[in-house]
C-alpha positions as CSV (number, residue, x, y, z in Angstrom):
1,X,-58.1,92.0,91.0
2,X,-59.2,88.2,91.3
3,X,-58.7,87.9,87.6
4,X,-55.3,89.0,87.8
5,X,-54.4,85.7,89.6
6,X,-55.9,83.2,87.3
7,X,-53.3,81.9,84.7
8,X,-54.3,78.5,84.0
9,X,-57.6,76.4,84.6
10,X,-55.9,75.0,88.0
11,X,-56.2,79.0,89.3
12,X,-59.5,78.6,88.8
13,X,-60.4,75.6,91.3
14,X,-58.9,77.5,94.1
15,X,-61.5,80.1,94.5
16,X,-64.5,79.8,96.0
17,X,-68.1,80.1,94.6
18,X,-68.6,83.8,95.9
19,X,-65.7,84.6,94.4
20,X,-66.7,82.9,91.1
21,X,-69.5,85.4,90.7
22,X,-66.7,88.2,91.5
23,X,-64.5,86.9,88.5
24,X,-67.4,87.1,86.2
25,X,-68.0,90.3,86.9
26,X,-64.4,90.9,86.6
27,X,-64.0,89.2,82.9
28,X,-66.9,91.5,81.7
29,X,-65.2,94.5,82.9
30,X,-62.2,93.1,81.1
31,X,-63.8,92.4,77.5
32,X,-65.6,95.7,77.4
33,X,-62.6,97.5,78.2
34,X,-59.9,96.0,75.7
35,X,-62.4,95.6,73.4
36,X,-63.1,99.2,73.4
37,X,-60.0,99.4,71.8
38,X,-59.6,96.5,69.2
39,X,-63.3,95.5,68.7
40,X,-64.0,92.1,68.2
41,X,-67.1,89.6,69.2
42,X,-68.0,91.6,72.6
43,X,-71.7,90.2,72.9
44,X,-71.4,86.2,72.2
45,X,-68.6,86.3,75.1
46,X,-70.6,88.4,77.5
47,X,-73.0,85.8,77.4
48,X,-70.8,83.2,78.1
49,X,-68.9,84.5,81.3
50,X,-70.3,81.8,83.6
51,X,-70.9,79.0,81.7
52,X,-67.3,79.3,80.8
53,X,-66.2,79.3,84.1
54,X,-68.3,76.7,85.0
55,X,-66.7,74.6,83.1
56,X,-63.1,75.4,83.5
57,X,-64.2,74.4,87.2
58,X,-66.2,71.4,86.2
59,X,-63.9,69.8,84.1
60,X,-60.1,68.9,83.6
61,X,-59.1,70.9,80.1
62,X,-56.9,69.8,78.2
63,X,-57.1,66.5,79.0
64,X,-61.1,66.7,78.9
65,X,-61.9,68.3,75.9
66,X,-63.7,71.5,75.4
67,X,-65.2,72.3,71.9
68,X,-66.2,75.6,70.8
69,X,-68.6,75.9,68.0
70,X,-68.3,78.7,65.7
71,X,-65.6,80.0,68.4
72,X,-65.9,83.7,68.6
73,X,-67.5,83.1,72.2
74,X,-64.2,81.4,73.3
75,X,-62.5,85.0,74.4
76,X,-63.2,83.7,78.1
77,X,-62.0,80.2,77.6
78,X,-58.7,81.8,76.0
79,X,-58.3,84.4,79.3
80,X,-58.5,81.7,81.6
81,X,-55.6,79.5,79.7
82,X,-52.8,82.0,80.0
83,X,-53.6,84.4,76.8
84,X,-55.4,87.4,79.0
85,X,-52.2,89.2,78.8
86,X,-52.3,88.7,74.8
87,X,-55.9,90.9,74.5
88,X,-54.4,93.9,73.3
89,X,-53.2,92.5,70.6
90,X,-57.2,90.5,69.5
91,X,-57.5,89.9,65.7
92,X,-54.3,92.2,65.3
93,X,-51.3,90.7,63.0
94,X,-49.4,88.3,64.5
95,X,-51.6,89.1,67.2
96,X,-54.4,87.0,69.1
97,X,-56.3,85.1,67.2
98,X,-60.5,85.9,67.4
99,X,-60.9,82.4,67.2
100,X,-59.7,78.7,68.6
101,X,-56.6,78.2,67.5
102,X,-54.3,75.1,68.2
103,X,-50.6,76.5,68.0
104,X,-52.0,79.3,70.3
105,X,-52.6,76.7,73.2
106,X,-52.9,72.7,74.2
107,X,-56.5,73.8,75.4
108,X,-58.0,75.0,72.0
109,X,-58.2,71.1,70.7
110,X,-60.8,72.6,67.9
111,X,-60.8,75.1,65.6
112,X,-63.7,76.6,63.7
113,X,-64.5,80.2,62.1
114,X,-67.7,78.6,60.8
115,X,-70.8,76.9,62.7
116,X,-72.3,73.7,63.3
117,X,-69.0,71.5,63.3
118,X,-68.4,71.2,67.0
119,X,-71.0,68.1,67.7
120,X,-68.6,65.9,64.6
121,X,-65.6,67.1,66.3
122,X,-67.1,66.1,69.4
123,X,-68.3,62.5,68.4
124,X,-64.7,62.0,66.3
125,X,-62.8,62.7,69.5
126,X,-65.3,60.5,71.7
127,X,-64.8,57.7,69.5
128,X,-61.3,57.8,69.4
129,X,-61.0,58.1,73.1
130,X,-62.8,54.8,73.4
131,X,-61.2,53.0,70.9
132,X,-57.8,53.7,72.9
133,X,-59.1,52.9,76.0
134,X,-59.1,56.3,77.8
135,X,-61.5,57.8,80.2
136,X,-61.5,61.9,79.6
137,X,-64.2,63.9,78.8
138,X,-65.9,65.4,75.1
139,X,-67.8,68.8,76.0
140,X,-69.4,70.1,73.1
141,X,-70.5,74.0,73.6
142,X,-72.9,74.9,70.7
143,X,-75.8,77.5,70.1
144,X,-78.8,77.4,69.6
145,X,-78.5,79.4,66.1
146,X,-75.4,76.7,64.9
147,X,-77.8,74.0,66.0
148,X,-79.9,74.6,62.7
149,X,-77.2,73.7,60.4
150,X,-77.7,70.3,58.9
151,X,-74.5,69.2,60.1
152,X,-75.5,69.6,63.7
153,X,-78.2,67.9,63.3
154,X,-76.4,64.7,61.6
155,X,-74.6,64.8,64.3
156,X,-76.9,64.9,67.1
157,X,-78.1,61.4,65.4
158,X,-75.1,60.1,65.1
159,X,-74.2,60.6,68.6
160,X,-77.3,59.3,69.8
161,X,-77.5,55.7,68.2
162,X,-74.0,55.2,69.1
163,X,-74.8,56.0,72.8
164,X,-71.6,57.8,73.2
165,X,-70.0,59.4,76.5
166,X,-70.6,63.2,74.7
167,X,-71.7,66.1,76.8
168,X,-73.7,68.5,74.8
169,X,-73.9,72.2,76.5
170,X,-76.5,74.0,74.3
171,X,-76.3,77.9,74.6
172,X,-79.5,79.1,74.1
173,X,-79.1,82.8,73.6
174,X,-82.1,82.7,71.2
175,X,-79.4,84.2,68.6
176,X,-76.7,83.8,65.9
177,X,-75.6,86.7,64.7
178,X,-79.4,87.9,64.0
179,X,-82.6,86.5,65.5
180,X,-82.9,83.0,64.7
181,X,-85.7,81.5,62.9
182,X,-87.2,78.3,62.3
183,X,-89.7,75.4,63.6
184,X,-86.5,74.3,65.6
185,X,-86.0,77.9,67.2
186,X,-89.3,77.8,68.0
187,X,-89.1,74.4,69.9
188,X,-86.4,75.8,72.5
189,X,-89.1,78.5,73.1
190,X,-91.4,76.0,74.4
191,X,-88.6,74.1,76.3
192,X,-87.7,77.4,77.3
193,X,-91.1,77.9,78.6
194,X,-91.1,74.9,80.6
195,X,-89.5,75.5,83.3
196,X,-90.7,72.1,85.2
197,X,-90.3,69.5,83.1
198,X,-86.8,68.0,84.2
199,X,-88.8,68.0,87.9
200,X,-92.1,66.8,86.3
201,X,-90.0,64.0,84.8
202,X,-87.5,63.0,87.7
203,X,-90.8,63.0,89.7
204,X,-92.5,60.4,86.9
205,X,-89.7,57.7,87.1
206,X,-90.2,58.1,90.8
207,X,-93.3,56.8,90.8
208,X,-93.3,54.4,87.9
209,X,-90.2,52.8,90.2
210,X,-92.4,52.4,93.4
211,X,-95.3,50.3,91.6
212,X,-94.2,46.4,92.4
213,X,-93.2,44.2,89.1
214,X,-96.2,42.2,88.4
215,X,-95.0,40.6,85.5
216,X,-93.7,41.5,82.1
217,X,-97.2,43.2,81.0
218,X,-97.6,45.7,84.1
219,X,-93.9,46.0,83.3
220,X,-94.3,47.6,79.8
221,X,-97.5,49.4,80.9
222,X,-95.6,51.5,82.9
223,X,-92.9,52.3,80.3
224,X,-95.2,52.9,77.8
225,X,-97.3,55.2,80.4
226,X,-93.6,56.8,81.5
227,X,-93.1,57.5,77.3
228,X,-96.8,59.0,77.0
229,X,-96.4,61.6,80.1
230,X,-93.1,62.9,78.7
231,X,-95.2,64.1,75.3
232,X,-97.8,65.5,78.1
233,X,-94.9,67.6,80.1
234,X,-93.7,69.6,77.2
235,X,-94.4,69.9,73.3
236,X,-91.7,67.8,72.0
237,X,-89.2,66.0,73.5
238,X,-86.7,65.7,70.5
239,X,-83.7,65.5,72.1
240,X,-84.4,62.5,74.4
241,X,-85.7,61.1,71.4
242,X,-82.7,61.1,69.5
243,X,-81.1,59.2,72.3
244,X,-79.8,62.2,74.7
245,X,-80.3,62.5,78.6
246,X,-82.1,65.9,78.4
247,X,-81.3,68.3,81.6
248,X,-82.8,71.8,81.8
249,X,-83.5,74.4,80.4
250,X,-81.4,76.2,83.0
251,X,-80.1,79.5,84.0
252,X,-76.8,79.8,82.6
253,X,-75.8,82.7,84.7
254,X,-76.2,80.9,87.7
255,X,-73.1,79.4,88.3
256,X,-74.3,77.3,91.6
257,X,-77.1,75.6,89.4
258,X,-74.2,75.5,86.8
259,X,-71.7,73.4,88.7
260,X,-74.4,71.6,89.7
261,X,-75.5,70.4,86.4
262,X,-72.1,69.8,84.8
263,X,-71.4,67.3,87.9
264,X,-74.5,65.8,87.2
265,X,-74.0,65.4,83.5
266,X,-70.4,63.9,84.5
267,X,-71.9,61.2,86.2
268,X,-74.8,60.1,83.5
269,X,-73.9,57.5,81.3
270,X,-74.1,58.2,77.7
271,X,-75.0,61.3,75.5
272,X,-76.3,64.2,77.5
273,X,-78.0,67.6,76.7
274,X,-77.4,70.7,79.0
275,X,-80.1,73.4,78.2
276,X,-78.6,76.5,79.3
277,X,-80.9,79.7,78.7
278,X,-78.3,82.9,78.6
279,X,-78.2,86.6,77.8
280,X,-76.1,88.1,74.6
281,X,-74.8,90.5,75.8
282,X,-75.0,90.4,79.3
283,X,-73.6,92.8,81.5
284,X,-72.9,96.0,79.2
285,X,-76.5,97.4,78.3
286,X,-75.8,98.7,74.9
287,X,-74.3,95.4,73.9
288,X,-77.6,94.1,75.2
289,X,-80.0,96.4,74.0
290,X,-78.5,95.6,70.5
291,X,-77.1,91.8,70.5
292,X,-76.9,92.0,66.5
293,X,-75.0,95.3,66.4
294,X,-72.5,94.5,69.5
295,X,-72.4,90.5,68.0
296,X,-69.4,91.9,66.1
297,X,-67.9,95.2,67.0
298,X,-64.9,97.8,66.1
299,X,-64.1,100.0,68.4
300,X,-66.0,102.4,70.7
301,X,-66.8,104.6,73.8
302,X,-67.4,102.7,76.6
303,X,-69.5,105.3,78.5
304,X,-72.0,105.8,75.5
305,X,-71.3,102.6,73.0
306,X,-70.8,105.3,70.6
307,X,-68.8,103.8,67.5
308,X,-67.1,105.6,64.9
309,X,-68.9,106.8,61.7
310,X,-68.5,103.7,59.0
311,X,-67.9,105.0,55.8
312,X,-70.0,103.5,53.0
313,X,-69.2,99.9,52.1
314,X,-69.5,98.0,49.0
315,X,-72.5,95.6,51.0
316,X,-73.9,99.2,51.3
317,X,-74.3,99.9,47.3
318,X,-75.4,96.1,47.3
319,X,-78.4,96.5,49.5
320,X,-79.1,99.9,47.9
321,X,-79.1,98.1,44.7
322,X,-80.9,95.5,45.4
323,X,-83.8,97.4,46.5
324,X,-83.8,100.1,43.1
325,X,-83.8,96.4,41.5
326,X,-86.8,94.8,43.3
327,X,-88.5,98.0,42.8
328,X,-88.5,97.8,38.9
329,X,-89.0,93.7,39.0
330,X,-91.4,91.7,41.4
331,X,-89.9,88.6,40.8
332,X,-86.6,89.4,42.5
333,X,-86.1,87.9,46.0
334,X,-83.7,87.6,48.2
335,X,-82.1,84.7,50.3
336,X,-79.8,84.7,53.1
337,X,-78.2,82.3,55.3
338,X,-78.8,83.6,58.9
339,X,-76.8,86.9,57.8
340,X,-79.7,89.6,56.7
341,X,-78.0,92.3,58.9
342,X,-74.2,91.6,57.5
343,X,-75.5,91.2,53.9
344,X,-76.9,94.7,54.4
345,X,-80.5,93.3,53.6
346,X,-82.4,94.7,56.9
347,X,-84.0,97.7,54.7
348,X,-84.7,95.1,52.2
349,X,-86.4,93.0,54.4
350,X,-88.7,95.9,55.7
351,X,-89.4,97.3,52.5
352,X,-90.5,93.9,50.8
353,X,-91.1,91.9,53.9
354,X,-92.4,88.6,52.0
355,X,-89.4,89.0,49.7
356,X,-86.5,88.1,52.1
357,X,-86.1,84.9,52.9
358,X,-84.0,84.1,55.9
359,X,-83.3,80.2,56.1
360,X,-81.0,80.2,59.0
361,X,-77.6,78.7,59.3
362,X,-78.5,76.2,56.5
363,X,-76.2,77.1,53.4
364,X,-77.0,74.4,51.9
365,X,-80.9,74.6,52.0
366,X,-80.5,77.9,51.0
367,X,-78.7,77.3,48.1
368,X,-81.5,74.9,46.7
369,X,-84.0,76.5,48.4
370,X,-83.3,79.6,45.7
371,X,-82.8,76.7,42.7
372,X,-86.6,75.6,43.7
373,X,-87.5,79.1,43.2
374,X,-86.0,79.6,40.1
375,X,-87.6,76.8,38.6
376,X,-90.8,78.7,39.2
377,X,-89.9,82.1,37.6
378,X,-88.8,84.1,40.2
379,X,-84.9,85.7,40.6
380,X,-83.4,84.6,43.9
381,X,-80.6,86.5,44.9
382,X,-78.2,84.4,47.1
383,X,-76.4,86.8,49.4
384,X,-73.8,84.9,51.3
385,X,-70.2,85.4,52.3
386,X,-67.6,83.8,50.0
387,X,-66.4,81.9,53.0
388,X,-69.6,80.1,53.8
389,X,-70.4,79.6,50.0
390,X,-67.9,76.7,50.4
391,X,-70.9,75.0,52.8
392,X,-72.9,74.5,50.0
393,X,-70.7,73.7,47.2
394,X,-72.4,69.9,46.2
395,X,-75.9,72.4,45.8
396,X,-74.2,74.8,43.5
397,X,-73.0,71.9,41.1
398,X,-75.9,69.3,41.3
399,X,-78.7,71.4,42.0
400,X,-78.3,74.9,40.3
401,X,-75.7,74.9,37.5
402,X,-76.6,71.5,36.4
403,X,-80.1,72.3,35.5
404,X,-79.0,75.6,34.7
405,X,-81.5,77.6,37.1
406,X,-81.3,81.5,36.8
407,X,-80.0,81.8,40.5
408,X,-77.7,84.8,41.2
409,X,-75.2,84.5,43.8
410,X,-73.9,87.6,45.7
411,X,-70.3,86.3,47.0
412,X,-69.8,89.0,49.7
413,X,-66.8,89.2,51.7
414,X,-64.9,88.0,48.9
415,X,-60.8,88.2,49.1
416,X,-59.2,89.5,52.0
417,X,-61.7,90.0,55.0
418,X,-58.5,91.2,57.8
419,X,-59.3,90.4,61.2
420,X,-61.6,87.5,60.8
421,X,-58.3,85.8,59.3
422,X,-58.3,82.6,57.8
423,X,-61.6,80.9,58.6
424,X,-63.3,83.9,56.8
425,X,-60.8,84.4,54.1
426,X,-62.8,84.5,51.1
427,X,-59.9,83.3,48.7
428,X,-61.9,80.7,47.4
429,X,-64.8,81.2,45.8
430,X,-63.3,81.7,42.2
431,X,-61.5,79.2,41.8
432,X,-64.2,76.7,42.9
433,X,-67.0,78.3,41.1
434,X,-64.8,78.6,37.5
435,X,-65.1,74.9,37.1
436,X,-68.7,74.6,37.4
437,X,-70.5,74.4,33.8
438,X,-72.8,76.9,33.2
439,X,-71.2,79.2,35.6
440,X,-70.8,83.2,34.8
441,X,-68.5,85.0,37.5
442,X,-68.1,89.0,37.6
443,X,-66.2,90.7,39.5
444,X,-66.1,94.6,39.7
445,X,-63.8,97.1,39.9
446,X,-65.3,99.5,42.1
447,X,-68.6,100.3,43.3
448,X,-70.7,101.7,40.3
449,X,-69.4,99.2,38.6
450,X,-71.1,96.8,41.1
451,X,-74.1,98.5,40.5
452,X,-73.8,97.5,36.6
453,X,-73.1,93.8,37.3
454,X,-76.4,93.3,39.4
455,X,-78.3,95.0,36.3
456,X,-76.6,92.6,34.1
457,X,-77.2,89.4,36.7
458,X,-81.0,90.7,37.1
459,X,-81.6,90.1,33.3
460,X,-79.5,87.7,32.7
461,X,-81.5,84.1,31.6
462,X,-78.6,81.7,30.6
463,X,-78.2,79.7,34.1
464,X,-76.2,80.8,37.2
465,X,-74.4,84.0,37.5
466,X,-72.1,85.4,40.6
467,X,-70.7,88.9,41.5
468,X,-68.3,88.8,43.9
469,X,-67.0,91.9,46.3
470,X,-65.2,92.6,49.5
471,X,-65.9,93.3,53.1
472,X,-64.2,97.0,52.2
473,X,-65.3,100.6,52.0
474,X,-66.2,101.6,48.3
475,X,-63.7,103.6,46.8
476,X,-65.7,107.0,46.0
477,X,-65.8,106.8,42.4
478,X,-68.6,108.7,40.6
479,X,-71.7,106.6,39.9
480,X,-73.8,106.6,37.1
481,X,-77.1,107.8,37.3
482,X,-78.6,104.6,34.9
483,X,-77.9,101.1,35.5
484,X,-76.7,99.6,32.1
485,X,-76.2,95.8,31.3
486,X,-73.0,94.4,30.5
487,X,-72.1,92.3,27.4
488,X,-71.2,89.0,28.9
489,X,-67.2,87.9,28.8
490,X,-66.1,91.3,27.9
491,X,-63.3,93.1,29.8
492,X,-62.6,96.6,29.6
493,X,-59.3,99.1,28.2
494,X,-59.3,101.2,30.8
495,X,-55.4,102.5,29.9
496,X,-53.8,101.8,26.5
497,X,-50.0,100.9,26.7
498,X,-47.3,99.0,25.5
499,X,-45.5,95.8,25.9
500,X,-46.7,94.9,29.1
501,X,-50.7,94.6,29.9
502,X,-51.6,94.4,33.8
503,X,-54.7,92.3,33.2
504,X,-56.4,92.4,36.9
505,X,-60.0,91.4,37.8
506,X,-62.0,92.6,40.9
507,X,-61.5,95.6,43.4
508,X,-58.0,94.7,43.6
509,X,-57.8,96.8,40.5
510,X,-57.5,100.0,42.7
511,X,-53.9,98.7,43.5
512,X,-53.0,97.9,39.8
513,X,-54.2,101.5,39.4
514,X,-52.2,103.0,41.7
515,X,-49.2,100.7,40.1
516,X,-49.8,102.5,36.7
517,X,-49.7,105.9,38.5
518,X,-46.4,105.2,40.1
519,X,-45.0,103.8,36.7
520,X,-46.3,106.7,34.2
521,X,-44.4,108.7,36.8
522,X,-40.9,106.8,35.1
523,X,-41.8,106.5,32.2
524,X,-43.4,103.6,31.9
525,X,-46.6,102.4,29.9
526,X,-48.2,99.5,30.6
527,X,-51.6,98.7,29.6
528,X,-54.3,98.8,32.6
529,X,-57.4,95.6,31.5
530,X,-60.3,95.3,34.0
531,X,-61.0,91.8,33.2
532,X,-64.4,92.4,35.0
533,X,-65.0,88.5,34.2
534,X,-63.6,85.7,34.8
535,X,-65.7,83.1,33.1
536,X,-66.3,83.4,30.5
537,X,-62.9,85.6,29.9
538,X,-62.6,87.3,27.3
539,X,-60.5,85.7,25.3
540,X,-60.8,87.6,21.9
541,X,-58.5,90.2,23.8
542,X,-56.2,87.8,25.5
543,X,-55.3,86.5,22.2
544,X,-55.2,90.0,20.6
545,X,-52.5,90.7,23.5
546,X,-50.3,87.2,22.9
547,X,-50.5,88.4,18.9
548,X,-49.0,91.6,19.7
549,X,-46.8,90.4,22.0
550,X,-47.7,92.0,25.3
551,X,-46.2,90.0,28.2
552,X,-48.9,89.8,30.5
553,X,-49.7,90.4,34.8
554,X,-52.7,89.2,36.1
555,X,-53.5,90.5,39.6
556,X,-56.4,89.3,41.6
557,X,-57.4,89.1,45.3
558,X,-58.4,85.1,45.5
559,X,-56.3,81.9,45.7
560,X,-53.4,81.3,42.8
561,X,-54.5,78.0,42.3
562,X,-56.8,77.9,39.8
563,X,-58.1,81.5,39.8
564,X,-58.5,84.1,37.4
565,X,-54.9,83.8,36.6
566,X,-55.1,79.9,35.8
567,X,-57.9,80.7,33.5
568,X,-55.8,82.9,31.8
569,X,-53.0,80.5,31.1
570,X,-55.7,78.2,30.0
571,X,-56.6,80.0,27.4
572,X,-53.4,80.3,25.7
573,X,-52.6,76.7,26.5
574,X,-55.7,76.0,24.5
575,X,-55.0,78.1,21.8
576,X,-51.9,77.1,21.7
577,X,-49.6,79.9,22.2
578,X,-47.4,78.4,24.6
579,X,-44.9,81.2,24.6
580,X,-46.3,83.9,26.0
581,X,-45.0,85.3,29.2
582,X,-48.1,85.1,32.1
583,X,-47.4,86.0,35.7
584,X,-49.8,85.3,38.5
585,X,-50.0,88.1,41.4
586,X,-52.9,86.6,43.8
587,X,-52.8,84.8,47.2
588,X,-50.3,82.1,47.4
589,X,-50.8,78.4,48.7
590,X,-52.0,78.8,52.5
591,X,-53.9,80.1,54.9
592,X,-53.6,84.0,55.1
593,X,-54.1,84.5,59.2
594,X,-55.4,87.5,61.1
595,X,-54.6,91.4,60.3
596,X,-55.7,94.2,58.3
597,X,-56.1,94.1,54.9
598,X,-53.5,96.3,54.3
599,X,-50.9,94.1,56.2
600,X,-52.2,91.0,54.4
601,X,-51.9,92.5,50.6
602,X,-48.2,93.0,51.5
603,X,-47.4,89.7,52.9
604,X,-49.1,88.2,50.1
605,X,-47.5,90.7,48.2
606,X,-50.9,92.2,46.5
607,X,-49.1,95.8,46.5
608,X,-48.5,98.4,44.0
609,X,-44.9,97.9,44.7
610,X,-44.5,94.5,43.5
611,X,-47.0,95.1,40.8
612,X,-44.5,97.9,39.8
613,X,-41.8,95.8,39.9
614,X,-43.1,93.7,38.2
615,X,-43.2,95.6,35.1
616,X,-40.4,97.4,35.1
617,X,-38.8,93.7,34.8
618,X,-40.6,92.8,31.7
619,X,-40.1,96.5,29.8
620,X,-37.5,96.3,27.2
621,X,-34.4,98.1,27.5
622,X,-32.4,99.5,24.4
623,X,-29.0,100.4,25.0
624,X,-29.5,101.6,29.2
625,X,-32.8,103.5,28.4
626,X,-36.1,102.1,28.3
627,X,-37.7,102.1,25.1
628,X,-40.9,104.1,25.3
């Protein structure tokens, strides 16, 4: 095989343009077939076989630089720098990483998990190349979904009044992860529908350059007339207008017309767009027959695209939920960020088709997009992953819990996430929400308990309230046939004990559990607390416990600092009982990489084990036998 011979970018220039296309088809063979086995992004980076080559061919990585937005579409930039041989171990621990990643190799000179950051990278790198004197180039490679995101946007301006030497490769796929919406979607359709205006154009400065120079007047006729016939040739010409040289829209499967371009673009002076038009999916018909479905994939058949039978998740009982909800109250609507499929919100979306709101890659807007409905009455659910939550962090302060709007935010994805790693960790979200006035954070247990704290958030009128859950199959527990409310701040005996009270909030609770198990098995009683929230806590019982004199475990699946646990030792710093004994289990200080859940609770050491350890430290002993 071709592919077999290319271990660096340099491999690359030796082959000829035939065998180009015979490399591409190559690479797709490749990705299908180890992804088979690991899953992983399969459709982005089926769509991006050429364009990648192309500009491994075009251009000089690392010393020009190639950006990745988002970067699950850089599997084909990471084969062609020496990792192909790395594959079977994608998104595995210690493994590959699914994403850019700089101590993986000198050509990965940006990483990103989340979208819309490549342009500032871009312009950040341009400008410091300038300013020491040095002559590479910036590629930017972003999509036409990230290219929503405010962020992009700022960018695109910022890039364009400072005329800057940035080469802007837009990969128009007419995707994200789901369709993409939007008046700016809908303006690549029409560029994507005009197929000659870089000719029409090209043909216009022609012309304009053949009539003599009779004086300043005829002069700036023939620029004004020049400006007017661009807003003739196609509806909008945005991009030249913030200052780019726009070329395309192109084929981006047509590596000939590819190489073409990019040499092009290498010899225009200033910012310049390439329009590429390209195919999710390309190359594997179920992948694209179903671009949202194979966007993100686990493993399956090749032959059929059969995929193993998921087992029901906790997004499942959330979309369920959501819908028995909407049902009994017409003022509940839902919001989502350019994720209505991973949110679980497709049946939703069909059922009460002018209740979902899909906003795009725009967490921000979304987030005060839902505080402008609360203010008229209505119940916005915010369904969002805890990761990108972070995106819109200055909205949740200023905009919703400051005027203390009745928005409810679903924090999916929230702890561990496993092979997304540590872009998409969401270890976050409560400890940056806790500080926020106003603020009520739940976190359940298990799945019917889920069900109760979207009954409580549906009714609930005091200002902002978030549930938070994982990216995890629900544990099977029995589920109540009636949706009850919950009293606000109150957590929940759910096994008596002595001397030691494992206080833990969230689904991490199923490993506390099992910690009791193993312990009651030795004779050991602790008392098992599903805090259930974390603001307010319930501090009536904490207090109870530090009067007693229960030394106290809090376990939680988030970040140490200034989590659940912190909250805790708050309390009894503000009441003043500065001697009772709190330990923190939860995610220490730094980035949790790629792996299964399983392999990250026990690095982190979120285990039964250590929980039991734990305790079994803290039990008092009376002369060599534990006193019951």
């Amino acid at each position: 095989m071709l592919l077999t011979t290319i271990n660096d970018p340099q491999d690359l220039k030796k082959c000829t343009q035939p065998q180009l296309y015979t490399l591409a088809s190559e690479i797709r063979q490749f990705l299908v077939e180890n992804l088979s086995k690991t899953g992983g992004h399969l459709a982005p980076n089926l769509g991006v076989v050429e364009l990648t080559l192309a500009l491994h061919y075009a251009f000089e990585s690392p010393r020009d630089k190639l950006i990745w937005d988002v970067g699950h579409q850089a599997y084909v930039h990471k084969m062609l720098t020496g990792r192909r041989d790395l594959f079977p171990t994608l998104r595995q621990y210690k493994g590959l990483c699914g994403f850019p990643k700089m101590i993986e190799s000198p050509h990965d000179v940006w990483e990103t998990g989340h979208s819309s950051t490549s342009l500032s990278a871009a312009m950040g790198m341009a400008t410091a190349r300038d300013l020491k004197k040095e002559k590479n180039h910036v590629v930017a490679v972003i999509g036409d979904g990230a290219l929503t995101g405010g962020m992009a946007l700022e960018a695109l301006n910022h890039i364009g009044h400072e005329r800057k030497n940035v080469i802007v490769v837009l990969n128009d796929n007419e995707m994200s992860i789901a369709p993409n919406v939007g008046a700016l979607h809908n303006y690549l359709g029409k560029l994507r529908s005009t197929e000659n205006y870089q000719w029409a154009k090209d043909e216009m400065e022609g012309l304009l350059k053949s009539i003599p120079a009779v004086g300043g007047k005829l002069a700036n006729l023939a620029e004004r007339f020049k400006d007017s016939m661009k807003y003739l040739l196609v509806s909008g010409v945005l991009f030249e207008e913030l200052g780019f040289t726009y070329i395309g829209p192109i084929d981006g499967h047509d590596l000939g017309l590819l190489l073409d371009t990019m040499k092009t673009a290498k010899q225009t002076k200033g910012p310049v767009l390439i329009h590429a038009i390209t195919k999710k999916g390309k190359g594997y018909a179920p992948a694209e027959a179903d671009s949202v479905k194979w966007h993100g994939i686990g493993t399956y058949k090749i032959e059929s695209g059969d995929t193993p039978k998921s087992a029901p998740t906790y997004t499942s009982i959330f979309a369920e939920t959501m819908m028995q909800l909407a049902s009994e109250d017409k003022n509940i609507v839902a919001v989502t960020p350019a994720m209505p499929a991973g949110s679980g919100l497709i049946p939703f979306g069909q059922k009460f088709p002018e209740r979902l709101f899909d906003v795009g890659i725009a967490e921000q807007h979304a987030c005060t997009f839902a505080a402008g409905l609360a203010t008229q009455g209505l119940k916005p659910v915010l369904a969002i992953y805890s990761t990108f939550l972070q995106r819109a962090y200055d909205q949740l302060i200023h905009d919703v819990a400051r005027q203390k709007l009745n928005v409810v935010f679903a924090v999916d994805r929230a702890g561990l996430v496993g092979a997304d790693g540590e872009t998409h960790q969401g270890m976050y979200d409560t400890a940056f929400m806790r500080i926020i006035p106003n603020m009520v954070i739940m976190a359940p247990k298990d799945e019917n308990e889920l069900r109760h704290m979207m009954k409580t958030a549906s009714v609930y009128e005091e200002g902002p309230i978030t549930y938070r859950y994982p990216r995890l199959p629900v544990r099977g527990v029995d589920m109540d046939e009636e949706l009850k409310v919950l009293p606000i701040g109150k957590a929940e005996i759910v096994r008596e004990g002595k001397h030691v009270a494992i206080v833990s909030f969230g689904h991490v609770f199923e490993v506390a559990e099992q910690a009791v198990d193993q312990l009651k098995s030795e004779g050991f009683e602790p008392m098992l607390v599903n805090a259930r929230f974390c603001k307010p806590l319930d501090e009536e019982l904490l207090l109870r416990l530090a009067k007693e004199g229960y030394h106290i475990i809090t376990v939680e699946e988030g970040a140490e600092m200034g989590g659940f646990g912190s909250a805790v030792l708050e309390c009894y710093n503000r009441a003043g009982y500065h001697d009772v004994n709190v330990q923190m289990i939860a995610v220490p200080d730094y980035f949790v990489e790629h792996g299964s859940v399983k392999e990250q609770r026990l690095e982190v050491g979120l285990t039964a084990e250590n929980i039991a350890s734990r305790v079994r430290a803290l039990m008092p002993v009376t002369k060599g036998v534990v006193e019951a």
